[in-house]
C-alpha positions as CSV (number, residue, x, y, z in Angstrom):
1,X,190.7,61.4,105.2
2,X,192.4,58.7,107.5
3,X,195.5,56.6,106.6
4,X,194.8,53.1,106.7
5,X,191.6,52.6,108.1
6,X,188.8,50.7,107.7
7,X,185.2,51.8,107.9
8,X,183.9,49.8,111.0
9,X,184.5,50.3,114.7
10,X,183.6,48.8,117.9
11,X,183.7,51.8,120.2
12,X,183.7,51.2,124.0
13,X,183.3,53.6,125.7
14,X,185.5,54.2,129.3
15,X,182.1,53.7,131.6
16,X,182.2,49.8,130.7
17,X,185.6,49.5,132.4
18,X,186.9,49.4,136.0
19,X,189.6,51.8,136.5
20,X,192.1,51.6,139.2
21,X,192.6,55.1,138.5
22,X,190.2,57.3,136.6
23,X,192.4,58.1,133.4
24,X,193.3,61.6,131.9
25,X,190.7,63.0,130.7
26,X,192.8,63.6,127.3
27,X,192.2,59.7,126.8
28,X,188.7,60.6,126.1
29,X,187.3,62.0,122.8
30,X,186.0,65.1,123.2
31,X,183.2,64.3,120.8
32,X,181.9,60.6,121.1
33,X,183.3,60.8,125.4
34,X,184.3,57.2,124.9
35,X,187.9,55.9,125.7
36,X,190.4,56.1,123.0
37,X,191.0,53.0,122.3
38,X,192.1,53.8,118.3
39,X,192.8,57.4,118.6
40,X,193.8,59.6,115.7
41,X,195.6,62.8,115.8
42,X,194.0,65.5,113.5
43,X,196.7,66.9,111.3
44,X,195.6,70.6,112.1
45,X,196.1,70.9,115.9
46,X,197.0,67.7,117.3
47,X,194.2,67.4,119.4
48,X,192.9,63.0,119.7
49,X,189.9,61.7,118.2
50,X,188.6,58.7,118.2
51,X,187.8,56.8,115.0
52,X,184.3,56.9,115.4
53,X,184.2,60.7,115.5
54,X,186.5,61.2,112.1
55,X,184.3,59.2,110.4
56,X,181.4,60.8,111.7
57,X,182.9,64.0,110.2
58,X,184.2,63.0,107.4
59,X,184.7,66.4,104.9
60,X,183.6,68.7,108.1
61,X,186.0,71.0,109.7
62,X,187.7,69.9,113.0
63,X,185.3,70.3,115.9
64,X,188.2,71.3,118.1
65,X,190.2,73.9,116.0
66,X,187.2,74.3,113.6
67,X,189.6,74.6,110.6
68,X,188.4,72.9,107.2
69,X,188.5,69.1,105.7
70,X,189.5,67.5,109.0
71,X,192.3,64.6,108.4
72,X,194.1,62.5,110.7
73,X,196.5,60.2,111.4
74,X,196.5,57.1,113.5
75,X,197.9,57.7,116.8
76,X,199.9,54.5,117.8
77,X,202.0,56.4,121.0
78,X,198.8,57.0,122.5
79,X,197.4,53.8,121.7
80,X,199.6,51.8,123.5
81,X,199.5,54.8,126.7
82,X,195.9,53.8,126.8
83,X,196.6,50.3,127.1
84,X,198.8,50.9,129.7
85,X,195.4,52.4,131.9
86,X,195.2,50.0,135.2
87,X,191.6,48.2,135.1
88,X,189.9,45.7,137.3
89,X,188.1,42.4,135.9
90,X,184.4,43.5,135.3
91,X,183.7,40.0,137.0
92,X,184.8,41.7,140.3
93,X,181.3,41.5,141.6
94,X,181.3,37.6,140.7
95,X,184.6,37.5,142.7
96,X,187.4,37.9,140.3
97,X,189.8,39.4,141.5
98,X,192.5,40.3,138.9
99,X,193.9,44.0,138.2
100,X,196.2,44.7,135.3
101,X,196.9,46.4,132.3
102,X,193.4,47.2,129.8
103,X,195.4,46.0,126.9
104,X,195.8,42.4,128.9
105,X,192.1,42.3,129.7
106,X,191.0,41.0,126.6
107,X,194.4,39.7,124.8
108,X,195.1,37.7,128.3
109,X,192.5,37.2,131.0
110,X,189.6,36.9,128.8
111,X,191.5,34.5,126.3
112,X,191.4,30.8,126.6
113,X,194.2,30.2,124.0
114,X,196.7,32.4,125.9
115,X,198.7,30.0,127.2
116,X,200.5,32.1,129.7
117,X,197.6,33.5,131.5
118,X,196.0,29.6,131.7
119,X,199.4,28.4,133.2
120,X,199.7,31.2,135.6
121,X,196.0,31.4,136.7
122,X,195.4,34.8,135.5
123,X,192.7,33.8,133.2
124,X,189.1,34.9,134.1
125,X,187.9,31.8,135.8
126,X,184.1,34.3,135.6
127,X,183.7,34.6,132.2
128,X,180.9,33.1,130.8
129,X,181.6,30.2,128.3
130,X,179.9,27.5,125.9
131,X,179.5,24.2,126.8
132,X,182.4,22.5,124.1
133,X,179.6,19.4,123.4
134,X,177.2,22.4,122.3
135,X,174.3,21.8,124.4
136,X,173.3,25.1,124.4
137,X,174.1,25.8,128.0
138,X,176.6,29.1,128.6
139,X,178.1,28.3,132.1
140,X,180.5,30.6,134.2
141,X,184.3,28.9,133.2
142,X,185.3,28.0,137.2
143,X,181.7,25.8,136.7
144,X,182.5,24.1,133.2
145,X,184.4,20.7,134.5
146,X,181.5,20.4,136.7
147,X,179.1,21.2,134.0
148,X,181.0,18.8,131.8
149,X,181.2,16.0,134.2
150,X,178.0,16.2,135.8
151,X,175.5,18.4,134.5
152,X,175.6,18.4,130.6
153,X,173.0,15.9,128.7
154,X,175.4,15.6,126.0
155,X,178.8,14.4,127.6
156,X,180.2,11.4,126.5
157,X,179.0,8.7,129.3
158,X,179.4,4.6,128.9
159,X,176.7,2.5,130.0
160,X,177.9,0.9,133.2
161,X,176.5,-2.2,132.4
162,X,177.4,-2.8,129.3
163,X,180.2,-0.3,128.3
164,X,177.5,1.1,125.5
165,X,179.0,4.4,124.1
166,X,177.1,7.6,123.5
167,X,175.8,10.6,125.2
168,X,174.6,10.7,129.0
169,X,170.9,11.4,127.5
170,X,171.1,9.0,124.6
171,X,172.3,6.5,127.2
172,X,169.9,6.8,129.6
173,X,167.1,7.9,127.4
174,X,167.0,4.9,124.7
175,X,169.7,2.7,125.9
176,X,169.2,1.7,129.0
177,X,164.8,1.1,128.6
178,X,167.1,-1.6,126.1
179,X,169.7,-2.9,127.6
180,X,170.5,-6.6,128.4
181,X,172.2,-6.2,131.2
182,X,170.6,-3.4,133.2
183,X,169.3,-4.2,136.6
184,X,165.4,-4.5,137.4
185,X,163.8,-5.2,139.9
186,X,161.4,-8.2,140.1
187,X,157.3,-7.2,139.2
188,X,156.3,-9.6,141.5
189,X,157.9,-7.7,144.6
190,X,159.8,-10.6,145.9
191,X,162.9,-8.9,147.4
192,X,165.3,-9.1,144.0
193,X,166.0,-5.6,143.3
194,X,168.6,-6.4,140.7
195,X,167.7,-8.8,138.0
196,X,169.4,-8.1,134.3
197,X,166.9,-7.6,131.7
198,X,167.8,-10.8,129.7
199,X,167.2,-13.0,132.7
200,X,164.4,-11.3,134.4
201,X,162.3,-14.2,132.0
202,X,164.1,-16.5,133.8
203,X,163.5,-15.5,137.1
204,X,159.7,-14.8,136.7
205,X,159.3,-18.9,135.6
206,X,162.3,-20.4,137.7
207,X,162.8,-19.2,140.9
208,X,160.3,-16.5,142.0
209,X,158.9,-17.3,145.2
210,X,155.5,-14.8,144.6
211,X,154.9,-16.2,140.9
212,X,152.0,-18.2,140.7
213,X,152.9,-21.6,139.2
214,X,150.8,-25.0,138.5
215,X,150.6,-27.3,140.7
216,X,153.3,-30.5,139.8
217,X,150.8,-33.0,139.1
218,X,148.4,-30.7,136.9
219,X,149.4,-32.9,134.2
220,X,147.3,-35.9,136.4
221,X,144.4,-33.6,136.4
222,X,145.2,-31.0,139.3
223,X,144.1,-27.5,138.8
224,X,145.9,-25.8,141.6
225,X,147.5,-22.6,141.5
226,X,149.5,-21.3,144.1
227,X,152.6,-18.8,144.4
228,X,155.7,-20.8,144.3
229,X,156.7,-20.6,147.7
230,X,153.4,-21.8,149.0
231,X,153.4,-25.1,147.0
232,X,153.8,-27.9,148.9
């Protein structure tokens, strides 16, 4: 029935794109209405259908000539005029504002690995795309550095204070209610806001001014117990 062809299709239909120009009707199939993306000409009268529809009528008679075991052939002249069709971004309403050919729209301005539409900006900076350290977050791709930088739990981050590796929510999660060297501030309220963990110890039994401490002669019998910077 059809040369070459495989038994699947995608069909989009014309009402999901943004013409410039509202195309020929004759770039429409005249049985599914959807845009010809993969047309076929039927062998009997020449007439375009889209793949959808010849498979749809496989061993019935043409629905345009109405002759008898429909065939066709795979139309590749009026592929490539239908790629040629003048659409905008469907972003438009997000604020893209590219216009160009429907065959670029997805080979080009929707495709990160084209290297030609990243270099001259003409890739959809609207689309919606998934965060790389798979956080499960689908972001708009002029927000993904920001998202990467700032906003995703699962970016690589360093601990400040100790150059810990691992990821922003394993380092601030588990890391830093550990680490040595991260700043506290004193229990006892006495003005040090930034104490490292290993020598907040210190601090409490050294040099706190508002931690009660024995009196120097307890070991001659006194019992007094004052904060430090009330003892005599």
């Amino acid at each position: 029935l059809i040369s070459s062809m495989e038994k699947t299709e995608n069909v989009k239909v014309g009402a999901e794109y943004d013409f410039v120009e509202e195309p020929p009707q004759e770039y429409f199939c005249p049985v599914t209405f959807s845009l010809l993306l993969d047309p076929y000409q039927t062998r009997c009268c020449g007439n375009l259908l889209s793949r959808k529809a010849i498979q749809e009528l496989e061993g019935k008679p043409c629905p345009v000539c109405r002759e008898g075991n429909l065939s066709a052939i795979d139309d590749k002249f009026h592929k490539r005029k239908v790629k040629t069709l003048k659409v905008r971004c469907p972003h438009k309403s997000k604020g893209c504002e590219w216009e160009g050919e429907l065959g670029d729209l997805e080979s080009k301005h929707f495709n990160t690995s084209c290297y030609s539409s990243v270099l001259m900006g003409s890739f959809c900076q609207y689309l919606d795309v998934d965060c790389p350290y798979s956080c499960g977050e689908t972001v708009q791709k002029h927000e993904l550095e920001e998202h990467k930088s700032q906003c995703c739990p699962l970016r690589p981050f360093t601990c400040q204070y100790c150059n810990h590796k691992d990821t922003y929510q394993t380092v601030t999660e588990k890391h830093w209610p550990v680490c040595e060297n991260y700043p506290l501030p004193c229990p006892n309220d006495c003005g040090k806001n930034k104490i490292q963990r290993q020598h907040l110890k210190q601090h409490l039994e050294k040099t706190c001014p508002i931690s009660v401490v024995e009196c120097e002669f307890s070991y001659a019998g006194c019992g007094t117990k004052l904060q430090r910077h009330l003892m005599p």
